[in-house]
C-alpha positions as protocol buffer text, in pm:
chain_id: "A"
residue {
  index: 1
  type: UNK
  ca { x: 0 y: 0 z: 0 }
}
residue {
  index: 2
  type: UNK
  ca { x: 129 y: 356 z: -90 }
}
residue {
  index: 3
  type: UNK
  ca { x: -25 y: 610 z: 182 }
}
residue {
  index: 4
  type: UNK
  ca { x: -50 y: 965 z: 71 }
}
residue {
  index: 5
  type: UNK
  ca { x: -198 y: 1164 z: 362 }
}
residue {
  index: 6
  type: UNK
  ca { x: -335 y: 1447 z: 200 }
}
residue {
  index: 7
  type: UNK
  ca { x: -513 y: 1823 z: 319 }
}
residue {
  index: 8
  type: UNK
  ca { x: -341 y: 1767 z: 731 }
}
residue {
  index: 9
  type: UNK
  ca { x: -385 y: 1990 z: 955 }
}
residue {
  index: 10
  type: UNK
  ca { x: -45 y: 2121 z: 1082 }
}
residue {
  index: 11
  type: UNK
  ca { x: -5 y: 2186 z: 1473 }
}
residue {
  index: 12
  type: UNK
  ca { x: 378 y: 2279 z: 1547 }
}
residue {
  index: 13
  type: UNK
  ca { x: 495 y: 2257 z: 1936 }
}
residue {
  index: 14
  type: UNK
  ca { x: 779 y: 2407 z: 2035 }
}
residue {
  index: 15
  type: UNK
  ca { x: 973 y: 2395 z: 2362 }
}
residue {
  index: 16
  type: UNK
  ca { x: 1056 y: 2788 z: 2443 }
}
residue {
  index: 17
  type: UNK
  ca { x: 1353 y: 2880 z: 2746 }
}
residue {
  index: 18
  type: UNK
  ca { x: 1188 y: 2943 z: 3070 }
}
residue {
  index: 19
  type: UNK
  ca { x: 1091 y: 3346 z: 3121 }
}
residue {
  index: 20
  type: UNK
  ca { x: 1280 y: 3527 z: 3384 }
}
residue {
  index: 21
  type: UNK
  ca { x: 1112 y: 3638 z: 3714 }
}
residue {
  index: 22
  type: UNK
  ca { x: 1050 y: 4009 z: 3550 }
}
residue {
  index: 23
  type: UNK
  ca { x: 865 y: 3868 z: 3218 }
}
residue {
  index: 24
  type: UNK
  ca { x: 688 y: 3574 z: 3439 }
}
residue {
  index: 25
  type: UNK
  ca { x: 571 y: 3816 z: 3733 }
}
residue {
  index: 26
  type: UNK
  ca { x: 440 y: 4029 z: 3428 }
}
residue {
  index: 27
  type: UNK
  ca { x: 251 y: 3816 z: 3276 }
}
residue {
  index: 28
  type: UNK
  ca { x: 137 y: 3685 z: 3574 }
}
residue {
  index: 29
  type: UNK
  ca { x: -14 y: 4016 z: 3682 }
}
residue {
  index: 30
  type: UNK
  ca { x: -133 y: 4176 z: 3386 }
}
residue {
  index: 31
  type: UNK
  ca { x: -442 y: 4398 z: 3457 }
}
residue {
  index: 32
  type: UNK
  ca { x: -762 y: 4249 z: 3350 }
}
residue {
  index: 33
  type: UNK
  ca { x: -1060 y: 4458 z: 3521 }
}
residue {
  index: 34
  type: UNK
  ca { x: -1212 y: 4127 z: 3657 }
}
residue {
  index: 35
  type: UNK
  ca { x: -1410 y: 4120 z: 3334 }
}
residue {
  index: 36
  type: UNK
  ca { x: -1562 y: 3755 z: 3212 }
}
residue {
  index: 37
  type: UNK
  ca { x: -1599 y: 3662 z: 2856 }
}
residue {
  index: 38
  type: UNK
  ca { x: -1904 y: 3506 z: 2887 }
}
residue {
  index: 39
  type: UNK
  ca { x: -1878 y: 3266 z: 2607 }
}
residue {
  index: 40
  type: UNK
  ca { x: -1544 y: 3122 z: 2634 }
}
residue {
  index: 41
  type: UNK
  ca { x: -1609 y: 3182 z: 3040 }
}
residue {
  index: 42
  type: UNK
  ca { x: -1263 y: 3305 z: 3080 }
}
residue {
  index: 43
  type: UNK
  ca { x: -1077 y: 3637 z: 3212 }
}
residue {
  index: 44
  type: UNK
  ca { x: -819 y: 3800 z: 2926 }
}
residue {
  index: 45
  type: UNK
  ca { x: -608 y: 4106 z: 2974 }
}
residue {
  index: 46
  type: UNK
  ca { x: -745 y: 4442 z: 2882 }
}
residue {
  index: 47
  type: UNK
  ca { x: -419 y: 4498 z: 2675 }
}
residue {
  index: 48
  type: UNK
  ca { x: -493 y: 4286 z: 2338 }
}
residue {
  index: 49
  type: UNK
  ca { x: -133 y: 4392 z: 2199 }
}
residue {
  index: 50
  type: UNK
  ca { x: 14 y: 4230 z: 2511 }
}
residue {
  index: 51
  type: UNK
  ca { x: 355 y: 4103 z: 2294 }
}
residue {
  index: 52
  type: UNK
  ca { x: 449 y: 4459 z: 2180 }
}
residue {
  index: 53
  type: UNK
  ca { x: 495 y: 4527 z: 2501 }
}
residue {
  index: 54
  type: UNK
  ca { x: 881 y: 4640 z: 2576 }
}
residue {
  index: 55
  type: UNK
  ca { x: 892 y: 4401 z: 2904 }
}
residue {
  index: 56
  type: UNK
  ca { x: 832 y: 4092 z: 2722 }
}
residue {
  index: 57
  type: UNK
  ca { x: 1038 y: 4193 z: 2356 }
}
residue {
  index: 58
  type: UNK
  ca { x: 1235 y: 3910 z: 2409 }
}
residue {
  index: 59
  type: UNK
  ca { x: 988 y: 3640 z: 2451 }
}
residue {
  index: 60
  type: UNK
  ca { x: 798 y: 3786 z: 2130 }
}
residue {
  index: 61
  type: UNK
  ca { x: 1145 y: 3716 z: 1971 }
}
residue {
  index: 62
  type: UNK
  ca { x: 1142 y: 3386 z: 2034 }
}
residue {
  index: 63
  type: UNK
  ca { x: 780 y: 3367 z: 1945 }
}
residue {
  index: 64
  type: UNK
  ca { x: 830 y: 3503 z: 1607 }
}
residue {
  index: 65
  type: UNK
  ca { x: 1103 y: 3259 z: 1532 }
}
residue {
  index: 66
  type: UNK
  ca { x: 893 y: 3002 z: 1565 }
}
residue {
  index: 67
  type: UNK
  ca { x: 694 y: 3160 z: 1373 }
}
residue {
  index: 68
  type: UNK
  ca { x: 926 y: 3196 z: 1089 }
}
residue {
  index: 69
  type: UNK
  ca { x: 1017 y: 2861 z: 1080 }
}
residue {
  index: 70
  type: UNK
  ca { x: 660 y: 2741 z: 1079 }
}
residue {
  index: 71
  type: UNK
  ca { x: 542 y: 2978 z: 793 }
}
residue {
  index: 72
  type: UNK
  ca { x: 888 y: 2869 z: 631 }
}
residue {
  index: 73
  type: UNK
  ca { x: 879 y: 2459 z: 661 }
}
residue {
  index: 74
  type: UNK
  ca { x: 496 y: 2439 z: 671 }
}
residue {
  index: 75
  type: UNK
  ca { x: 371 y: 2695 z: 466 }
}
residue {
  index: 76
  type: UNK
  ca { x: 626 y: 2759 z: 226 }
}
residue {
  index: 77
  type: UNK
  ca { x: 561 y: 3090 z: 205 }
}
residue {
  index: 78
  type: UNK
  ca { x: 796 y: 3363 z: 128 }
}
residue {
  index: 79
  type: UNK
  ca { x: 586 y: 3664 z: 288 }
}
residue {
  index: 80
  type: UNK
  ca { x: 593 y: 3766 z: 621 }
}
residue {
  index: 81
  type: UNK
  ca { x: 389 y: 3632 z: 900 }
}
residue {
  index: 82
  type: UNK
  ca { x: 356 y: 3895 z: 1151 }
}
residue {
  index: 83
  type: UNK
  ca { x: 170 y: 3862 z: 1460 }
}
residue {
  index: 84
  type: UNK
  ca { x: -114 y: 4088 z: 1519 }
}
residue {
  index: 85
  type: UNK
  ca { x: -325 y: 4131 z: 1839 }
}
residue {
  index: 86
  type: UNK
  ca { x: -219 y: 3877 z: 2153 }
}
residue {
  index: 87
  type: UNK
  ca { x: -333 y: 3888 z: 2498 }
}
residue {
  index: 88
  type: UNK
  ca { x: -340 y: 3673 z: 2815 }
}
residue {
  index: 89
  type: UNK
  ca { x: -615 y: 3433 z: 2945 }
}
residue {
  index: 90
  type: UNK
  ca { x: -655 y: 3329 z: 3291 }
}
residue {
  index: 91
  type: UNK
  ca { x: -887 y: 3015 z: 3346 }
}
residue {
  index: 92
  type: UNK
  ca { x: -974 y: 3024 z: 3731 }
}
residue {
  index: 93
  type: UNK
  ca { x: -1076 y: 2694 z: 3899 }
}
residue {
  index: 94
  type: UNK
  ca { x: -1388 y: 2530 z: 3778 }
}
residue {
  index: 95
  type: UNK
  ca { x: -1389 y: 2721 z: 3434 }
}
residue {
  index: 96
  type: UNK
  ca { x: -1344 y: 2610 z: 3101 }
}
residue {
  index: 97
  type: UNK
  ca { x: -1295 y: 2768 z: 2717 }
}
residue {
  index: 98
  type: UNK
  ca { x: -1566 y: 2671 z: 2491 }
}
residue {
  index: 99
  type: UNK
  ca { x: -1493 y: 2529 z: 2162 }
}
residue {
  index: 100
  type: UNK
  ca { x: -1403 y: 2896 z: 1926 }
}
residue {
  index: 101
  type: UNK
  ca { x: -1153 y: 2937 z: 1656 }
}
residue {
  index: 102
  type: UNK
  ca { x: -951 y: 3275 z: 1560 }
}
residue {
  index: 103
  type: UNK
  ca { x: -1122 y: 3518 z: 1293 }
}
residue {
  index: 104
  type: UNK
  ca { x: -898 y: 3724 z: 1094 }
}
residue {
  index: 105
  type: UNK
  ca { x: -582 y: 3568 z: 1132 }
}
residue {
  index: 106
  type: UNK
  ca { x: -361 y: 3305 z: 931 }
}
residue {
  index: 107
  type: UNK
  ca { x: -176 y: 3150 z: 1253 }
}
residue {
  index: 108
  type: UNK
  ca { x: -272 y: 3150 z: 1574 }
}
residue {
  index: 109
  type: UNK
  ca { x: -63 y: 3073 z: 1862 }
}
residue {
  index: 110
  type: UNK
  ca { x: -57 y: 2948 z: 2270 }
}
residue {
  index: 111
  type: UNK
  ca { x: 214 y: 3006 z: 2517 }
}
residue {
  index: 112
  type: UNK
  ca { x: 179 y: 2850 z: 2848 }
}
residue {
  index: 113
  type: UNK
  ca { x: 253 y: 3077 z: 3111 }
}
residue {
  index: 114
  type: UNK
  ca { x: 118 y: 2892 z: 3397 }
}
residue {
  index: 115
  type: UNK
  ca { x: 17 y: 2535 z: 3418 }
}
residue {
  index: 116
  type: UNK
  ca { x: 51 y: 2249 z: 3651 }
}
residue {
  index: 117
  type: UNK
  ca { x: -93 y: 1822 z: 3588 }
}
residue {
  index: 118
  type: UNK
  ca { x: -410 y: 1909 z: 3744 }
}
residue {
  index: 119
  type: UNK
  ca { x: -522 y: 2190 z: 3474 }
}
residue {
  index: 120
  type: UNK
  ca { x: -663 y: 2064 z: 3148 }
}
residue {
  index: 121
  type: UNK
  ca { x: -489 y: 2049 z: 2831 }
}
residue {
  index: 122
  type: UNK
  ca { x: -571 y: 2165 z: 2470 }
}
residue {
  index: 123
  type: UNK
  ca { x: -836 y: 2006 z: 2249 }
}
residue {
  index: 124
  type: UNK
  ca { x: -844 y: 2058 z: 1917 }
}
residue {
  index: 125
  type: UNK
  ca { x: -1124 y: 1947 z: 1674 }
}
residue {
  index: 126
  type: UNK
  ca { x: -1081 y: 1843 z: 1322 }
}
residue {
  index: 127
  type: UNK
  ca { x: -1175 y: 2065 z: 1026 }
}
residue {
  index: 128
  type: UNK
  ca { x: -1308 y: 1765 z: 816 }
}
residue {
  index: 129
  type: UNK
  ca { x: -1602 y: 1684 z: 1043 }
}
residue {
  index: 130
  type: UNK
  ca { x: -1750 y: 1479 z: 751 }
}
residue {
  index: 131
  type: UNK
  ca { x: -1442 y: 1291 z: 632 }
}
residue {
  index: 132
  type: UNK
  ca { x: -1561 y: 989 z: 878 }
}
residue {
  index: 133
  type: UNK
  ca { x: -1920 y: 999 z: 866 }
}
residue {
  index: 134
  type: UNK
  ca { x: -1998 y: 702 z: 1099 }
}
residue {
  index: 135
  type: UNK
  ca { x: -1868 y: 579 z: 1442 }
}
residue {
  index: 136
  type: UNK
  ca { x: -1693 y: 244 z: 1459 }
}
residue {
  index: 137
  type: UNK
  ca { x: -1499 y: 91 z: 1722 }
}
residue {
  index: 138
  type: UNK
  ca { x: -1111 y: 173 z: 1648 }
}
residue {
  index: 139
  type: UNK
  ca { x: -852 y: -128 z: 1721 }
}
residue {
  index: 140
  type: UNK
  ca { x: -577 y: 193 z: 1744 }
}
residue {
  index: 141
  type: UNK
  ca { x: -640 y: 563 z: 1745 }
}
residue {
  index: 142
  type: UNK
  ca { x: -397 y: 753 z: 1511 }
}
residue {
  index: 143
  type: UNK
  ca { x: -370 y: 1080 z: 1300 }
}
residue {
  index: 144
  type: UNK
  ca { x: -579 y: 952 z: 987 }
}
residue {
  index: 145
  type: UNK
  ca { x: -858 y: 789 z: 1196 }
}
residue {
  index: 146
  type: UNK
  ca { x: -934 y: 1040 z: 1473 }
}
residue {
  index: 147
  type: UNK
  ca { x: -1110 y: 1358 z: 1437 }
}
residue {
  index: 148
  type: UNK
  ca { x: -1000 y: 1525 z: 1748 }
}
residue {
  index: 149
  type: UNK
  ca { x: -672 y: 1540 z: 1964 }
}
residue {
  index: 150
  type: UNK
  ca { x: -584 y: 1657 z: 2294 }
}
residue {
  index: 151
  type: UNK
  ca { x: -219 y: 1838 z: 2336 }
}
residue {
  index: 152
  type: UNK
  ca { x: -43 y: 1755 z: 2642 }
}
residue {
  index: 153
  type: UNK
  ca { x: 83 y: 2093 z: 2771 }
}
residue {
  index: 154
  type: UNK
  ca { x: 331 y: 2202 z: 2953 }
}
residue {
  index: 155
  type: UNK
  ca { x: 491 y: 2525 z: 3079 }
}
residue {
  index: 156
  type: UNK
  ca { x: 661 y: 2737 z: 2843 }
}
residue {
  index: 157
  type: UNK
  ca { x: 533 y: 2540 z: 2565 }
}
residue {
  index: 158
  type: UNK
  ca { x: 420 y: 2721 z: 2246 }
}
residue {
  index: 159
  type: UNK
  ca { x: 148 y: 2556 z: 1978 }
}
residue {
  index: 160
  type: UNK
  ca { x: 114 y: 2726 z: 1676 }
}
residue {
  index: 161
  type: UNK
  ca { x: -186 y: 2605 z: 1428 }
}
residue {
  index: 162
  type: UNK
  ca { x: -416 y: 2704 z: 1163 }
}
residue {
  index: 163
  type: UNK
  ca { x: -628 y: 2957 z: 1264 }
}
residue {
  index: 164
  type: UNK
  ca { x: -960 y: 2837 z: 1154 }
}
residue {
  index: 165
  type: UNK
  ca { x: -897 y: 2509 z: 1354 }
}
residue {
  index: 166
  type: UNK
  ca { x: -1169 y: 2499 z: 1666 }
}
residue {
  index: 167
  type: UNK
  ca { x: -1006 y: 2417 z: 2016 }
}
residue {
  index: 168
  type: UNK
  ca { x: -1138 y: 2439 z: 2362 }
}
residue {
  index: 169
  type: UNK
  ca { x: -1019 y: 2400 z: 2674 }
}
residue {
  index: 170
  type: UNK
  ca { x: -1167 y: 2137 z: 2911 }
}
residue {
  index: 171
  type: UNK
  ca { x: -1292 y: 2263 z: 3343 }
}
residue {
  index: 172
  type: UNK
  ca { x: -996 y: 2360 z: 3531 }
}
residue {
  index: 173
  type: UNK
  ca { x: -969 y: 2158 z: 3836 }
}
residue {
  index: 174
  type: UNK
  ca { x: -690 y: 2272 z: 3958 }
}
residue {
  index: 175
  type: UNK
  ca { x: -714 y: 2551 z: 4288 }
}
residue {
  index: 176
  type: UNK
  ca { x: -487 y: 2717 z: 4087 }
}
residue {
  index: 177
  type: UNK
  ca { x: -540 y: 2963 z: 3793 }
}
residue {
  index: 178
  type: UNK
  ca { x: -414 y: 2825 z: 3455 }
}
residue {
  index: 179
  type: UNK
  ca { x: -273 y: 3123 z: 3225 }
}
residue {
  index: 180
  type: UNK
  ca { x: -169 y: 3098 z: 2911 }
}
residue {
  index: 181
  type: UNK
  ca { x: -60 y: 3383 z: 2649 }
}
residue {
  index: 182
  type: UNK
  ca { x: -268 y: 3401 z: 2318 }
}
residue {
  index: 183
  type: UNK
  ca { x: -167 y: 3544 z: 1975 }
}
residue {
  index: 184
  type: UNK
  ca { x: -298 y: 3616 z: 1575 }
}
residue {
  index: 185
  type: UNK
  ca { x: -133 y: 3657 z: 1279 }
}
residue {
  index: 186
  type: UNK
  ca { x: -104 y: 3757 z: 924 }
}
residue {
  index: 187
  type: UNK
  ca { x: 68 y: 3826 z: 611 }
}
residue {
  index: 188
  type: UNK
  ca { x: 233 y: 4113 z: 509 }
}
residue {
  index: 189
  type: UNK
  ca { x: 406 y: 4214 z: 136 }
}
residue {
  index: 190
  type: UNK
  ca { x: 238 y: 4122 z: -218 }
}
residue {
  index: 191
  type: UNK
  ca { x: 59 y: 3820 z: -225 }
}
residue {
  index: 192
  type: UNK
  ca { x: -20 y: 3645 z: -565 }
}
residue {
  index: 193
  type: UNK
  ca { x: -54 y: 3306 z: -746 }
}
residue {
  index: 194
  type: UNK
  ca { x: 98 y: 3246 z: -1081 }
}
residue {
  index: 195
  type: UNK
  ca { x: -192 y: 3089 z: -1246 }
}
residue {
  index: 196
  type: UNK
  ca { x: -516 y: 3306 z: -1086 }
}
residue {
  index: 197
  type: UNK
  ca { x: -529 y: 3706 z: -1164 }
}
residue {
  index: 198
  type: UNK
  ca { x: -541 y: 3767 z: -761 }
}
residue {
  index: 199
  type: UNK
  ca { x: -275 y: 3991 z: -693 }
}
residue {
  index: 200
  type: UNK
  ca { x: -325 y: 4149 z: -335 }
}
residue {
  index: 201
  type: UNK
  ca { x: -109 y: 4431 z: -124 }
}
residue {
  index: 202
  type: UNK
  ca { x: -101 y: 4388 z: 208 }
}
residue {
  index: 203
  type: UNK
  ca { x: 69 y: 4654 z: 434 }
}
């Protein structure tokens, strides 16, 4: 048999260096106004350009990098992939994220500030709902026969993914508060396709 997995969906993790006490103790205390998104039932930072902020310019470096070499060895693509708004969530105990994906962005992105083995992990839902339309009983799970994954996480961990995938983010157990650093993207330069009149400037 000759296996050609076609149309994937492409999650990158990286392993980032650990922050030092001034980013951590940042991010960690960004102010948030105590205000609830009530959908996704979490608390965010009021500042949604948290990574241009001069106290964490090195972490965005490494965050960009990442980027770089996902747009480059996944994409392929020769414009930059800048990242656009990013903020930070903090999932108290007994919360959750509901299932949401990012509009207007190519790439999104999660850093884990804060996590220990009694918070939940990432769960991320595939695109192609209707590629298996009936249940059967699998003798092994793997990447062509599921339609769903959960990402083990762990702190200072970054997982960068399409943006239109839909993820959630199971109840919190943990008495602690789980925070993790969220992030868009987007092209920048001339875009355009040798075979389709669809030239497009983006500055």
């Amino acid at each position: 048999m000759i296996r050609i997995d076609l149309f994937p969906t492409p999650i990158a993790l990286f392993k980032l260096e650990e922050l030092n006490n001034e980013e951590e103790n940042f991010l960690l205390n960004v102010d948030t106004g105590n205000k609830n998104n009530n959908y996704l039932n979490n608390i965010s930072s009021n500042d949604t350009y948290i990574l241009d902020n001069p106290k964490i310019k090195n972490l965005k470096h490494r965050i960009q990098k990442c980027i770089d070499e996902y747009k480059n060895e996944i994409m392929q693509c020769e414009n930059e992939l800048y990242i656009t708004n990013s903020w930070v969530n903090f999932l108290k105990t007994g919360n959750r994220h509901a299932m949401h994906y990012h509009a207007n962005s190519m790439v999104s992105g999660v850093y884990f500030v804060n996590v220990d083995k009694d918070m939940p992990n990432f769960t991320i839902q595939s695109p192609q709902l209707n590629l298996w339309p009936l249940v059967w009983e699998r003798k092994k799970w793997n990447y062509q026969n599921n339609l769903g994954e959960i990402i083990l996480v762990e702190k200072n961990m970054l997982i960068l993914f399409p943006s239109k995938v839909w993820h959630n983010v199971d109840v919190n157990k943990s008495p602690n508060t789980r925070v993790s650093l969220s992030f868009n993207t987007f092209l920048k330069g001339h875009i355009n396709h040798n075979t389709y009149t669809s030239d497009l400037d983006l500055k």
